[in-house]
PDBQT receptor file of N, H, CA, C and O in Angstrom, charges set to zero:
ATOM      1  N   UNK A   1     167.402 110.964   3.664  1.00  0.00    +0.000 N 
ATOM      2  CA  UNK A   1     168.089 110.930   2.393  1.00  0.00    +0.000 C 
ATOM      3  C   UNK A   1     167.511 112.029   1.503  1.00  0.00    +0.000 C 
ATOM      4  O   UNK A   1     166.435 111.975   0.908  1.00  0.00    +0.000 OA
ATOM      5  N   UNK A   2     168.152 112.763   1.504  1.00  0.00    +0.000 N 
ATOM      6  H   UNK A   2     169.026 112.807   1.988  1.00  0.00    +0.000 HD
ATOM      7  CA  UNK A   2     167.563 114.495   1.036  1.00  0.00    +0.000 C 
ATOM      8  C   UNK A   2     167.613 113.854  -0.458  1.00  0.00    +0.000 C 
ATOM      9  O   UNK A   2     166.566 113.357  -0.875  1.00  0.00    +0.000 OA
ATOM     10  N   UNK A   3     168.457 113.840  -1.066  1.00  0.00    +0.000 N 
ATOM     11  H   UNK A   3     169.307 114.243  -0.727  1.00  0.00    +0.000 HD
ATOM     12  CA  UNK A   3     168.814 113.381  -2.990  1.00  0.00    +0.000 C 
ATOM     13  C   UNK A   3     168.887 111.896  -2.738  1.00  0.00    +0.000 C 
ATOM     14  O   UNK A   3     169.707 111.233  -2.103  1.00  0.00    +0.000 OA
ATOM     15  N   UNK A   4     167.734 111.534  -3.454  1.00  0.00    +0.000 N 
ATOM     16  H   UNK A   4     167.068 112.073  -3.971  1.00  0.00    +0.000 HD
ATOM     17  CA  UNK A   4     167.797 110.005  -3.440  1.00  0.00    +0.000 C 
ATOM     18  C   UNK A   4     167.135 109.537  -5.007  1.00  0.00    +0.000 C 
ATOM     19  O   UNK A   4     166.338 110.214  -5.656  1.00  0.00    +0.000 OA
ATOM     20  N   UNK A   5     167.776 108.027  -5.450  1.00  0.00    +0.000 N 
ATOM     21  H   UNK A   5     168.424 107.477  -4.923  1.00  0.00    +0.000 HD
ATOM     22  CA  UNK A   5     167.467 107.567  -6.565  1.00  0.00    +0.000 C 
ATOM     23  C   UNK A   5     166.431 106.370  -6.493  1.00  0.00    +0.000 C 
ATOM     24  O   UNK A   5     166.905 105.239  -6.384  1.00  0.00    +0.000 OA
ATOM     25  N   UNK A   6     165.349 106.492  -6.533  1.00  0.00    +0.000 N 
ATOM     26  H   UNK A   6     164.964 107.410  -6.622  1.00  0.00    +0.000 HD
ATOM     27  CA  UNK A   6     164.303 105.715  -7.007  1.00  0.00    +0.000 C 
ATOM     28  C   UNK A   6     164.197 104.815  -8.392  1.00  0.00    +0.000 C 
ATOM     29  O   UNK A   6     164.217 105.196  -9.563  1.00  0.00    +0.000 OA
ATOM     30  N   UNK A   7     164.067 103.350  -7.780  1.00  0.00    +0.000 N 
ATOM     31  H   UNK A   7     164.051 103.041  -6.829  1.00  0.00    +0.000 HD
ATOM     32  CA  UNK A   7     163.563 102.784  -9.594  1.00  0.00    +0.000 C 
ATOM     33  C   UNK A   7     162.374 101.850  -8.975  1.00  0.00    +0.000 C 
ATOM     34  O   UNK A   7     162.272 101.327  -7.866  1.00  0.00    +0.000 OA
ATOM     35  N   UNK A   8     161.547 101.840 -10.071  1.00  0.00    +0.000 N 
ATOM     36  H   UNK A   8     161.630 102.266 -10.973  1.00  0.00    +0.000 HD
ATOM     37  CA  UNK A   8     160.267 101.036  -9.541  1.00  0.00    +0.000 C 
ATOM     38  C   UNK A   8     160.327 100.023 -10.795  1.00  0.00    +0.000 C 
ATOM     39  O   UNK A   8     160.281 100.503 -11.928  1.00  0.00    +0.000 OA
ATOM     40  N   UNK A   9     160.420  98.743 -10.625  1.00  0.00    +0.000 N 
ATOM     41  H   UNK A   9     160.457  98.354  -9.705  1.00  0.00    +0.000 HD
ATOM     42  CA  UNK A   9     159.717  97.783 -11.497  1.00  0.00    +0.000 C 
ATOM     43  C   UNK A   9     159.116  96.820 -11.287  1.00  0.00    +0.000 C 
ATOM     44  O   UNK A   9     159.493  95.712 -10.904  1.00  0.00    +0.000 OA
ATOM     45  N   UNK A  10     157.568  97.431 -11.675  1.00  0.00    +0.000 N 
ATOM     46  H   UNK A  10     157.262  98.331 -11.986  1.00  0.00    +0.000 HD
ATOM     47  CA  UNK A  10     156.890  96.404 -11.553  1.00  0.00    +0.000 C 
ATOM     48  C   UNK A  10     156.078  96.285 -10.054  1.00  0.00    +0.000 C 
ATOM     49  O   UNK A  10     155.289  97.214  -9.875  1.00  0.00    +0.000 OA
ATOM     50  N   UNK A  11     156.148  95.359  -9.039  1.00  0.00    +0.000 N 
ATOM     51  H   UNK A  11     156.788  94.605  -9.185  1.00  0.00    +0.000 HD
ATOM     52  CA  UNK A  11     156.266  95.595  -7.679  1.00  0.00    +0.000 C 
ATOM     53  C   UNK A  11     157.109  95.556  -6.893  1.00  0.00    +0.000 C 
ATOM     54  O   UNK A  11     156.894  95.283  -5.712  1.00  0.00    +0.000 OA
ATOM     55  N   UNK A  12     158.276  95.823  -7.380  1.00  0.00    +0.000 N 
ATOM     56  H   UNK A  12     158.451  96.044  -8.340  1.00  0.00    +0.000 HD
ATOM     57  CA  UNK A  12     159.511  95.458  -6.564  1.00  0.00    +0.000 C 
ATOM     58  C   UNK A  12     160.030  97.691  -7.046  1.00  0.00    +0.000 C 
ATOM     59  O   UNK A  12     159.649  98.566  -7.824  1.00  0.00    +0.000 OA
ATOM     60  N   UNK A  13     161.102  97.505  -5.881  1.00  0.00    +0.000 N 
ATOM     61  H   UNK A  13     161.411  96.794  -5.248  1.00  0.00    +0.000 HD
ATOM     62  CA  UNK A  13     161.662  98.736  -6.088  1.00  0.00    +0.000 C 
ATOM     63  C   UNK A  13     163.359  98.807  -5.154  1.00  0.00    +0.000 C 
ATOM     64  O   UNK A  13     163.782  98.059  -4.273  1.00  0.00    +0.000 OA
ATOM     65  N   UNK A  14     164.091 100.192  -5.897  1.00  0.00    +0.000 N 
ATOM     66  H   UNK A  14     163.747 100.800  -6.613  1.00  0.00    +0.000 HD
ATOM     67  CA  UNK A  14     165.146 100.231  -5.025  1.00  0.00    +0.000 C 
ATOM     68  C   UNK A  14     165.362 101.689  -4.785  1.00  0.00    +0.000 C 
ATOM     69  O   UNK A  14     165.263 102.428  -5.764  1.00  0.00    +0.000 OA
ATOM     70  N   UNK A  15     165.611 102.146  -3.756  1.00  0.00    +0.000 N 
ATOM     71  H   UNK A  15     165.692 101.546  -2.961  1.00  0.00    +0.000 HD
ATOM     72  CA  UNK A  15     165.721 103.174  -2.832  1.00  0.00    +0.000 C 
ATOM     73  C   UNK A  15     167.545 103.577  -2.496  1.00  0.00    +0.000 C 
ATOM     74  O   UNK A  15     168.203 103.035  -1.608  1.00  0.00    +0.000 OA
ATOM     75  N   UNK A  16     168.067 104.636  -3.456  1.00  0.00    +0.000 N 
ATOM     76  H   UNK A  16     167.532 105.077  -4.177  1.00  0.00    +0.000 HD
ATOM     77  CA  UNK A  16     169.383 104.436  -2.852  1.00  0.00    +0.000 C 
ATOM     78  C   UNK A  16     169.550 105.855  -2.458  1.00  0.00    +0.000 C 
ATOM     79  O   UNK A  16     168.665 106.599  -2.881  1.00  0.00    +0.000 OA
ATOM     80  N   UNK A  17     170.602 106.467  -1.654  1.00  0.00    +0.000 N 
ATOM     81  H   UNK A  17     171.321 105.863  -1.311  1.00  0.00    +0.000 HD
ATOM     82  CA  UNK A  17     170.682 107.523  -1.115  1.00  0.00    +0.000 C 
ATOM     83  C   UNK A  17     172.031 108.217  -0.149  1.00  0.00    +0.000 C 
ATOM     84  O   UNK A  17     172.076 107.713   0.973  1.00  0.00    +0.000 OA
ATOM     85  N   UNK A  18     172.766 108.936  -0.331  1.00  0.00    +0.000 N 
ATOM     86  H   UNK A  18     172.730 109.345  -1.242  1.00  0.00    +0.000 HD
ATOM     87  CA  UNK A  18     173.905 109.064   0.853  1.00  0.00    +0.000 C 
ATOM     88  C   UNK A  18     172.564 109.915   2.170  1.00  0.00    +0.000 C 
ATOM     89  O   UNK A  18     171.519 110.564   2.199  1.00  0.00    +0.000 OA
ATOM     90  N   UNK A  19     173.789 109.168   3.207  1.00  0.00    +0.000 N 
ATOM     91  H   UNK A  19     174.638 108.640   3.184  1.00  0.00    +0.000 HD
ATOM     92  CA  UNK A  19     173.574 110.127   4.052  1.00  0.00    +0.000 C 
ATOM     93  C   UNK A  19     174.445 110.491   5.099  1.00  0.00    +0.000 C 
ATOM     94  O   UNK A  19     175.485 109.883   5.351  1.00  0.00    +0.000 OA
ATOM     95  N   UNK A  20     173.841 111.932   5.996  1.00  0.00    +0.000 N 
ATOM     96  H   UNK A  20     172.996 112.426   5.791  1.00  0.00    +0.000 HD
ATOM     97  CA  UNK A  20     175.062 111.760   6.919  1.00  0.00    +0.000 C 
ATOM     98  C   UNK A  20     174.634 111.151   8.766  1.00  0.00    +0.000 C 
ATOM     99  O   UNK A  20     173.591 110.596   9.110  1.00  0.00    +0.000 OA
ATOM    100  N   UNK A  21     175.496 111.404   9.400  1.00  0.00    +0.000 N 
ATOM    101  H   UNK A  21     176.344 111.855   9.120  1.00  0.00    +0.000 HD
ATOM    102  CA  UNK A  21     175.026 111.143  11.115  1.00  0.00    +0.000 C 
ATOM    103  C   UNK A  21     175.726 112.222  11.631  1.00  0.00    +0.000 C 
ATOM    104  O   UNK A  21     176.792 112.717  11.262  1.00  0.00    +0.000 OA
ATOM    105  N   UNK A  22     174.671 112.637  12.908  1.00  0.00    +0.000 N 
ATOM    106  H   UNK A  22     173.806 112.235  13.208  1.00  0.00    +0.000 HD
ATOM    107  CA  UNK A  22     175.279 113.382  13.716  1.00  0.00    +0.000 C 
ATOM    108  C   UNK A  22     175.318 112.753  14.947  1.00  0.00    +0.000 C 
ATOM    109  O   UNK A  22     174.834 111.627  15.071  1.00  0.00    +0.000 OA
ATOM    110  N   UNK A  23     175.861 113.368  15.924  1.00  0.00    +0.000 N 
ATOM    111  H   UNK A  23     176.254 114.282  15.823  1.00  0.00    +0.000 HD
ATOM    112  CA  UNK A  23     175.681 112.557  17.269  1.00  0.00    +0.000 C 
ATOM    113  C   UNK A  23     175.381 114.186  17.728  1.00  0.00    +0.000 C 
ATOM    114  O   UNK A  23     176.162 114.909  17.110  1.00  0.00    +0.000 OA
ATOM    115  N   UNK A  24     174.554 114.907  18.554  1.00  0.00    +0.000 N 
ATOM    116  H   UNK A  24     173.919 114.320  19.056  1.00  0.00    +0.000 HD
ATOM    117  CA  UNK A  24     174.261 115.816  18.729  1.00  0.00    +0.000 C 
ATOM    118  C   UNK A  24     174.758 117.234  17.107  1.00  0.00    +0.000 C 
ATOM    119  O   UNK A  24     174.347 117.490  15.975  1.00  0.00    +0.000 OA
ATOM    120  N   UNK A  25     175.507 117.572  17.773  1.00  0.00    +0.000 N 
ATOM    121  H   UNK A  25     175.841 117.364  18.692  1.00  0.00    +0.000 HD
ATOM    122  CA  UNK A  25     176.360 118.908  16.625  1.00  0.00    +0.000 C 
ATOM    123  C   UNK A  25     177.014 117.718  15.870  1.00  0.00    +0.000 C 
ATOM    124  O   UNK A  25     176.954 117.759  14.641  1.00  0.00    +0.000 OA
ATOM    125  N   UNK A  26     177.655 116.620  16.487  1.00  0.00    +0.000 N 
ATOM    126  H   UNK A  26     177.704 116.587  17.486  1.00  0.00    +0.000 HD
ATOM    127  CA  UNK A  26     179.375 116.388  16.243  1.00  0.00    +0.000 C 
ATOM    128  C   UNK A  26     179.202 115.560  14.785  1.00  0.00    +0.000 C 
ATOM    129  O   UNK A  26     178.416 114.614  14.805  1.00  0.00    +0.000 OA
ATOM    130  N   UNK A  27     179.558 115.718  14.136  1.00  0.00    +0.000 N 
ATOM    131  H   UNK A  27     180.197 116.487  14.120  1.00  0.00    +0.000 HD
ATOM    132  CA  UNK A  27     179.841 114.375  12.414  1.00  0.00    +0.000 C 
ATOM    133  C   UNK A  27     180.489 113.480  13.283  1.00  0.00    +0.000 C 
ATOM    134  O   UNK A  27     181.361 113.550  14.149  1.00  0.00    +0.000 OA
ATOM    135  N   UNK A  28     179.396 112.146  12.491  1.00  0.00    +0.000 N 
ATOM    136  H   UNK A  28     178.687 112.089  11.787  1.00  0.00    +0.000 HD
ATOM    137  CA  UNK A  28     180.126 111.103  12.883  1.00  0.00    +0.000 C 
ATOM    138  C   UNK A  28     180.528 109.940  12.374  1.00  0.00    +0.000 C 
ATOM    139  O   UNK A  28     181.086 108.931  12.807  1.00  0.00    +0.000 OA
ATOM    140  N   UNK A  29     179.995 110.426  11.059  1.00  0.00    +0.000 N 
ATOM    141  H   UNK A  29     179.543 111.245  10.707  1.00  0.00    +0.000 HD
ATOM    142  CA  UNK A  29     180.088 109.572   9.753  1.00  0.00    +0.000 C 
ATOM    143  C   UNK A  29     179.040 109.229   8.593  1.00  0.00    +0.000 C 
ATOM    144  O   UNK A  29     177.850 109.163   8.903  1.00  0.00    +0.000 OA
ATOM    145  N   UNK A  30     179.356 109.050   7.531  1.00  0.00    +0.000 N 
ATOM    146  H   UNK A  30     180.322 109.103   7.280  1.00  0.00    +0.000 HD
ATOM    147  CA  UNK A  30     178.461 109.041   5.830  1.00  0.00    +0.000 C 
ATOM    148  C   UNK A  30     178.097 108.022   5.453  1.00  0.00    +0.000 C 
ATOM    149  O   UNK A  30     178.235 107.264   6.414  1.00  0.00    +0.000 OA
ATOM    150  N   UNK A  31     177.609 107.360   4.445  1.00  0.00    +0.000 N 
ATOM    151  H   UNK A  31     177.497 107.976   3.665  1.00  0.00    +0.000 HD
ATOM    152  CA  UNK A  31     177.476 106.401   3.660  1.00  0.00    +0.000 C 
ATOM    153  C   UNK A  31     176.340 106.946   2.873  1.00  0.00    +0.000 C 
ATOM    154  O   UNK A  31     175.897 108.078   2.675  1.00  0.00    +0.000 OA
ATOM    155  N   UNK A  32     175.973 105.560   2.436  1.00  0.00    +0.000 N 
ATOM    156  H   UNK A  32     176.333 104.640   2.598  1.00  0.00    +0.000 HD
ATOM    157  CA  UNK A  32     175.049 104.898   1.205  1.00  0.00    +0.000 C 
ATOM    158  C   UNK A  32     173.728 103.931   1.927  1.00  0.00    +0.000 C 
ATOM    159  O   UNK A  32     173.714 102.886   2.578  1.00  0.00    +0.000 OA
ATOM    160  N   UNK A  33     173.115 104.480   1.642  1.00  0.00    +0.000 N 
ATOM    161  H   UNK A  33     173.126 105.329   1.113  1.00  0.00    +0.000 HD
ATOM    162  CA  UNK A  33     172.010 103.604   2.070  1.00  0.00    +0.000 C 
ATOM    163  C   UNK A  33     170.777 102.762   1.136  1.00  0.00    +0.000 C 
ATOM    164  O   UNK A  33     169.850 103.426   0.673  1.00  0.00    +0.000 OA
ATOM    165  N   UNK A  34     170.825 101.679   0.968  1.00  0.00    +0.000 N 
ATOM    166  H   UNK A  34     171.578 101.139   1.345  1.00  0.00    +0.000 HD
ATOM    167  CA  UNK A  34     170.061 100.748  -0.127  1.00  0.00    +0.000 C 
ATOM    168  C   UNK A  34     169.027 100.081   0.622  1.00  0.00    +0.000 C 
ATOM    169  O   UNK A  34     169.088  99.205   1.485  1.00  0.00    +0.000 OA
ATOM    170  N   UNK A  35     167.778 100.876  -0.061  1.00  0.00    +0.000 N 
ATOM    171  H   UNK A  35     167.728 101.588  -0.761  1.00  0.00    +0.000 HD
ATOM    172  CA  UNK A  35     166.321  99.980   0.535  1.00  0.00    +0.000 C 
ATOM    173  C   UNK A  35     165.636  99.149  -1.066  1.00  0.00    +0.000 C 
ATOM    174  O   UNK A  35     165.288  99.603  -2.157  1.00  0.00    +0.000 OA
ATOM    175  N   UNK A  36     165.689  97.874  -0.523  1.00  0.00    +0.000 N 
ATOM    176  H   UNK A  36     165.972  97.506   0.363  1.00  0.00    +0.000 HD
ATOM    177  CA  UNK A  36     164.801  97.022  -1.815  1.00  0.00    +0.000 C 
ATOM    178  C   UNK A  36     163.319  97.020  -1.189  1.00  0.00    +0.000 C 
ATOM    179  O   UNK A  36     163.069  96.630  -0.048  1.00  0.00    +0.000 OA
ATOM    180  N   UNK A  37     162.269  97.570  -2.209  1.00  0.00    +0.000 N 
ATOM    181  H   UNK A  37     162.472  97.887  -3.135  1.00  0.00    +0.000 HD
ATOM    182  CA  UNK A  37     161.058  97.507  -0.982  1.00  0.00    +0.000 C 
ATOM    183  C   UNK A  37     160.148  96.184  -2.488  1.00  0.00    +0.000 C 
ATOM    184  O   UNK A  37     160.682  95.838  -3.542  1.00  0.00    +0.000 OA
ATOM    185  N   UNK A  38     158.789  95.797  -1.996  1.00  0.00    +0.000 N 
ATOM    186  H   UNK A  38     158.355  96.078  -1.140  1.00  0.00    +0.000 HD
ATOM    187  CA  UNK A  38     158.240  95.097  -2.215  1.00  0.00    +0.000 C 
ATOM    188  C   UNK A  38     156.923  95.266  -2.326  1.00  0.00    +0.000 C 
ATOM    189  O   UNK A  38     156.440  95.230  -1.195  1.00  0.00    +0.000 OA
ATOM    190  N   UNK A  39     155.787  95.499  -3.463  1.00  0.00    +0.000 N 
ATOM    191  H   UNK A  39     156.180  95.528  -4.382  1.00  0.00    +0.000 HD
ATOM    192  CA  UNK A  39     154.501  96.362  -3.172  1.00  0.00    +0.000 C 
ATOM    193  C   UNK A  39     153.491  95.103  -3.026  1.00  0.00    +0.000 C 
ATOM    194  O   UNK A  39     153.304  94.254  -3.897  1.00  0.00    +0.000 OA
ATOM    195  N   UNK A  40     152.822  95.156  -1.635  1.00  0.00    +0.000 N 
ATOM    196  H   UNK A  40     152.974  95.846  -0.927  1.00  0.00    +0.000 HD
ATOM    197  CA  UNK A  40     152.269  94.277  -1.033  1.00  0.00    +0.000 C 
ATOM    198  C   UNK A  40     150.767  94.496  -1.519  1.00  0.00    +0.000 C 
ATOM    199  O   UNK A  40     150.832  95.204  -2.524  1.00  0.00    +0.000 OA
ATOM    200  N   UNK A  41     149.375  94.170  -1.211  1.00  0.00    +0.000 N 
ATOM    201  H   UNK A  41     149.323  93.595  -0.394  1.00  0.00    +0.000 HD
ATOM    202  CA  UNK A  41     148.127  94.287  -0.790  1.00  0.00    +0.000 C 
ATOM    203  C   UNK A  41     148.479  95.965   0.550  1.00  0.00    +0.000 C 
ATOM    204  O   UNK A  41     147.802  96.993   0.583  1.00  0.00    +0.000 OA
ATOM    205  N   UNK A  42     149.157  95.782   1.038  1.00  0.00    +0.000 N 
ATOM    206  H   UNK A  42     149.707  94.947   1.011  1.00  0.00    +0.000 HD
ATOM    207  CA  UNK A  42     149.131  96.573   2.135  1.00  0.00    +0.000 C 
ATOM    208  C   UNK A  42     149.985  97.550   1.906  1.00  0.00    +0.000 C 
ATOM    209  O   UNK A  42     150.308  98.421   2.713  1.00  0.00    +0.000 OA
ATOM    210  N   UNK A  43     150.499  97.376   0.408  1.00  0.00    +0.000 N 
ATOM    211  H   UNK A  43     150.236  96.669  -0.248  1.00  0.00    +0.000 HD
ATOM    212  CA  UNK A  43     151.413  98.572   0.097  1.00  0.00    +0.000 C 
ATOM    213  C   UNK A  43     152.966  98.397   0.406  1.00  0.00    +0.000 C 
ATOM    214  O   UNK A  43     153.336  97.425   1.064  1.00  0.00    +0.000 OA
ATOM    215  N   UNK A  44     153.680  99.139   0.033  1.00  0.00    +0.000 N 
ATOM    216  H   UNK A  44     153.380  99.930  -0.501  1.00  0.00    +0.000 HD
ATOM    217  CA  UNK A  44     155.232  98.857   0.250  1.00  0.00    +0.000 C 
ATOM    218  C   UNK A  44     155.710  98.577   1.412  1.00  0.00    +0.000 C 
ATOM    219  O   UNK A  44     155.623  99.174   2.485  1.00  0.00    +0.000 OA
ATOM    220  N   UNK A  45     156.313  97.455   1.059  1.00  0.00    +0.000 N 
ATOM    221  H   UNK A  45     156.383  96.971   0.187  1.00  0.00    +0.000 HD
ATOM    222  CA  UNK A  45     157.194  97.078   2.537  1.00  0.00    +0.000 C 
ATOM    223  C   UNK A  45     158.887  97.185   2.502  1.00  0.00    +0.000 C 
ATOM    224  O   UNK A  45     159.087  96.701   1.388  1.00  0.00    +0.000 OA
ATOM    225  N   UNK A  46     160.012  97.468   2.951  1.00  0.00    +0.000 N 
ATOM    226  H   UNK A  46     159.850  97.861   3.856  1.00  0.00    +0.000 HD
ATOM    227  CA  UNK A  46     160.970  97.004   2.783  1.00  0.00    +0.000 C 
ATOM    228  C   UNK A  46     161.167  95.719   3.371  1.00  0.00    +0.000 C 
ATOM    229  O   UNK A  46     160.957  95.345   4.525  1.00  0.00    +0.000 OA
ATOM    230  N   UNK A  47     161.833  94.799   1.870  1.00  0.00    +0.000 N 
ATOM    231  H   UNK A  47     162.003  95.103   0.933  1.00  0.00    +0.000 HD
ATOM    232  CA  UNK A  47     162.670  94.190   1.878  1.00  0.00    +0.000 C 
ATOM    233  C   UNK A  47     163.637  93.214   2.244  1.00  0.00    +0.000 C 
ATOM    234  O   UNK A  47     163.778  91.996   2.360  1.00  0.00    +0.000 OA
ATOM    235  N   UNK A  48     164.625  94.985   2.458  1.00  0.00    +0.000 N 
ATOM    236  H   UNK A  48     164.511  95.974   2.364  1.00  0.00    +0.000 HD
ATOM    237  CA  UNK A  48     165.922  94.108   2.266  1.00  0.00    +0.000 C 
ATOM    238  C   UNK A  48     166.157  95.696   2.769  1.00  0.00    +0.000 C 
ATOM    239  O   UNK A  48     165.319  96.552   2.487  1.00  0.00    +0.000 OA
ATOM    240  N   UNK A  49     167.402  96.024   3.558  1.00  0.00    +0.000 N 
ATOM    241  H   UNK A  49     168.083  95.329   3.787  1.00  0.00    +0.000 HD
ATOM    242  CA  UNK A  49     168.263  97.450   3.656  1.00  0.00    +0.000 C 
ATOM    243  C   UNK A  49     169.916  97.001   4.076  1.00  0.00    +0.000 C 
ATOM    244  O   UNK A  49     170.090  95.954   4.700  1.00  0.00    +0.000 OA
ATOM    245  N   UNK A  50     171.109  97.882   3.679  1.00  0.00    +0.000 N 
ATOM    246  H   UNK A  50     170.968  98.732   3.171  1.00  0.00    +0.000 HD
ATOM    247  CA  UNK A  50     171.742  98.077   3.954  1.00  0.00    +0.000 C 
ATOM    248  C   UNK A  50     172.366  99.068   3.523  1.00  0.00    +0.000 C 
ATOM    249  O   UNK A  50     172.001  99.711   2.539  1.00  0.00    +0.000 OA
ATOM    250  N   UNK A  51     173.788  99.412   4.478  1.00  0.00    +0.000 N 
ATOM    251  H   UNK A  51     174.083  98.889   5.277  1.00  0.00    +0.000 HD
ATOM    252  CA  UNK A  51     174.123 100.852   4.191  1.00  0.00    +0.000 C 
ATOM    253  C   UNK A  51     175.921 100.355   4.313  1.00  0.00    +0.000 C 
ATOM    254  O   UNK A  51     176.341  99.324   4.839  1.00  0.00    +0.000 OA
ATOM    255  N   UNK A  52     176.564 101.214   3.794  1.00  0.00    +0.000 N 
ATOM    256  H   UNK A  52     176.224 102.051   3.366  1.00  0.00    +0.000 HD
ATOM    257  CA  UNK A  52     177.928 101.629   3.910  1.00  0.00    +0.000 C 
ATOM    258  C   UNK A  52     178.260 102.592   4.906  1.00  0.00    +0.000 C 
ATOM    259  O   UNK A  52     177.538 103.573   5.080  1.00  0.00    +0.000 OA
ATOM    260  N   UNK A  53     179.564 102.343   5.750  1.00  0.00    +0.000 N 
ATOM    261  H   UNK A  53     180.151 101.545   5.609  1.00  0.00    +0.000 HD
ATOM    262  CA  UNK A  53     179.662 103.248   6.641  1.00  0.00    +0.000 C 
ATOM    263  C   UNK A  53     180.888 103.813   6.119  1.00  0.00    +0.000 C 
ATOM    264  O   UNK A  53     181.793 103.020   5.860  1.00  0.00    +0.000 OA
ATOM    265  N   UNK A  54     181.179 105.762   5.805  1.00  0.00    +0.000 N 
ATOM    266  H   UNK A  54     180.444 106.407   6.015  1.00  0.00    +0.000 HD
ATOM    267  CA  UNK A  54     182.684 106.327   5.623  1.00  0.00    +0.000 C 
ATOM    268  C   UNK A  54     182.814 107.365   6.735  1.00  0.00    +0.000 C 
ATOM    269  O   UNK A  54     181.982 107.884   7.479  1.00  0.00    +0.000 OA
ATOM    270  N   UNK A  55     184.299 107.513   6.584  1.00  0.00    +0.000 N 
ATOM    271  H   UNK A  55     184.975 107.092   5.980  1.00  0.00    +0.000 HD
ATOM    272  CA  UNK A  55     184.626 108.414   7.631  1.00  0.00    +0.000 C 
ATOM    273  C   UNK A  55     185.092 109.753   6.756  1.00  0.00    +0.000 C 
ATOM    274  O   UNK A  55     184.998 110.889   7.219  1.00  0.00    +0.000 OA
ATOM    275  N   UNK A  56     185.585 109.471   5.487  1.00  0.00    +0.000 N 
ATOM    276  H   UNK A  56     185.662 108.548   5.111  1.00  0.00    +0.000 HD
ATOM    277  CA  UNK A  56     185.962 110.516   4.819  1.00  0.00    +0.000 C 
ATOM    278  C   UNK A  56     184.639 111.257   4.248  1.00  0.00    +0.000 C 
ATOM    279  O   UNK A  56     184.086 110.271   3.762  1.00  0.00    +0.000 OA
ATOM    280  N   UNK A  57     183.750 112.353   3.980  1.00  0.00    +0.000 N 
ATOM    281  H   UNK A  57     184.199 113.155   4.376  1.00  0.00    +0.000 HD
ATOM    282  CA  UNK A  57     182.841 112.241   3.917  1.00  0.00    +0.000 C 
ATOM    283  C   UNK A  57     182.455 114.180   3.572  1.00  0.00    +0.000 C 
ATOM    284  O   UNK A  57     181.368 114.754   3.509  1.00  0.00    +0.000 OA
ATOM    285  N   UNK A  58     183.672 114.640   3.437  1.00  0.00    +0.000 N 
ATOM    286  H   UNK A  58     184.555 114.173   3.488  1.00  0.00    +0.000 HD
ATOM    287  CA  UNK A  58     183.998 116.231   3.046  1.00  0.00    +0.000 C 
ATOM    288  C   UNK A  58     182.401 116.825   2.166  1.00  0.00    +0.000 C 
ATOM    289  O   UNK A  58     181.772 117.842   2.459  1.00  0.00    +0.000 OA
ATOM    290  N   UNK A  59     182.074 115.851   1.090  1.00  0.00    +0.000 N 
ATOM    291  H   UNK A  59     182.585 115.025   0.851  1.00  0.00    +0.000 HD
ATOM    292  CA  UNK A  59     181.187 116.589  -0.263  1.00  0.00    +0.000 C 
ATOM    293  C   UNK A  59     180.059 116.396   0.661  1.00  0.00    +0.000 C 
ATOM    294  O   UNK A  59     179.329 117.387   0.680  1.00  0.00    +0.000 OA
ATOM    295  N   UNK A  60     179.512 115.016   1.775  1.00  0.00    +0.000 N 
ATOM    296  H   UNK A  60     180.104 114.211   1.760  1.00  0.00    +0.000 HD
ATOM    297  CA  UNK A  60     178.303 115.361   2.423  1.00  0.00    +0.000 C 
ATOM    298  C   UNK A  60     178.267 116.091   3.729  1.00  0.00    +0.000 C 
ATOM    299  O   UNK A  60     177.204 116.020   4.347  1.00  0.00    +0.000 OA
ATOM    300  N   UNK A  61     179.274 116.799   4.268  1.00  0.00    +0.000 N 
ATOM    301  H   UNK A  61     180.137 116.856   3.766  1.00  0.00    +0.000 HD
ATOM    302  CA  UNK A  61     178.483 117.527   5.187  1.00  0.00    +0.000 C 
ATOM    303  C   UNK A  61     178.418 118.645   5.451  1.00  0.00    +0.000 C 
ATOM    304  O   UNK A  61     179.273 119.370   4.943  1.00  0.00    +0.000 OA
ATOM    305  N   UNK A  62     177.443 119.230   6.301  1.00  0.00    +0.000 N 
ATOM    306  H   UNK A  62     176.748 118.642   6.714  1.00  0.00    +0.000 HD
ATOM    307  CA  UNK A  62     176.982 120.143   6.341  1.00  0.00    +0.000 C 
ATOM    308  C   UNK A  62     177.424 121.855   5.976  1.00  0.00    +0.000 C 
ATOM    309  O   UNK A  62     177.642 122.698   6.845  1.00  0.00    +0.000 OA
ATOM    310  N   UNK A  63     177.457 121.983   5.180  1.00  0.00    +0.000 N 
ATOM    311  H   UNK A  63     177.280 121.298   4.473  1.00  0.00    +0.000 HD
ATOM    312  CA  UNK A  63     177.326 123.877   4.619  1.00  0.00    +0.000 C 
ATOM    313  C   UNK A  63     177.440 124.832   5.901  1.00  0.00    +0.000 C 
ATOM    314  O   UNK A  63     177.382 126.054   5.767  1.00  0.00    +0.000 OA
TER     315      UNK A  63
């Protein structure tokens, strides 16, 4: 997740981010990806994750 939005409160946090997939060269689809993490004794753990899957996906890929 190259551009991603961070919020921390407290010991809790959320992690959001597009991204893309390749399957070798080929696009194979985008989304959103949401990590809730949790700051332990042992330091951050995730959570909780899930992601959105798109097929339309033109603004994220590759240049």
């Amino acid at each position: 997740m190259p551009d991603k939005d961070v919020r921390v409160m407290g010991d809790m946090a959320v992690v959001t981010g597009r991204y893309t997939f390749y399957v070798g060269e080929k696009f194979s689809h985008c989304g959103t990806n949401t990590f809730n993490l949790v700051r332990t004794d042992a330091g951050w753990r995730i959570a909780n994750a899930a992601s959105t899957l798109e097929f339309q996906c033109e603004r994220d890929l590759k240049k």
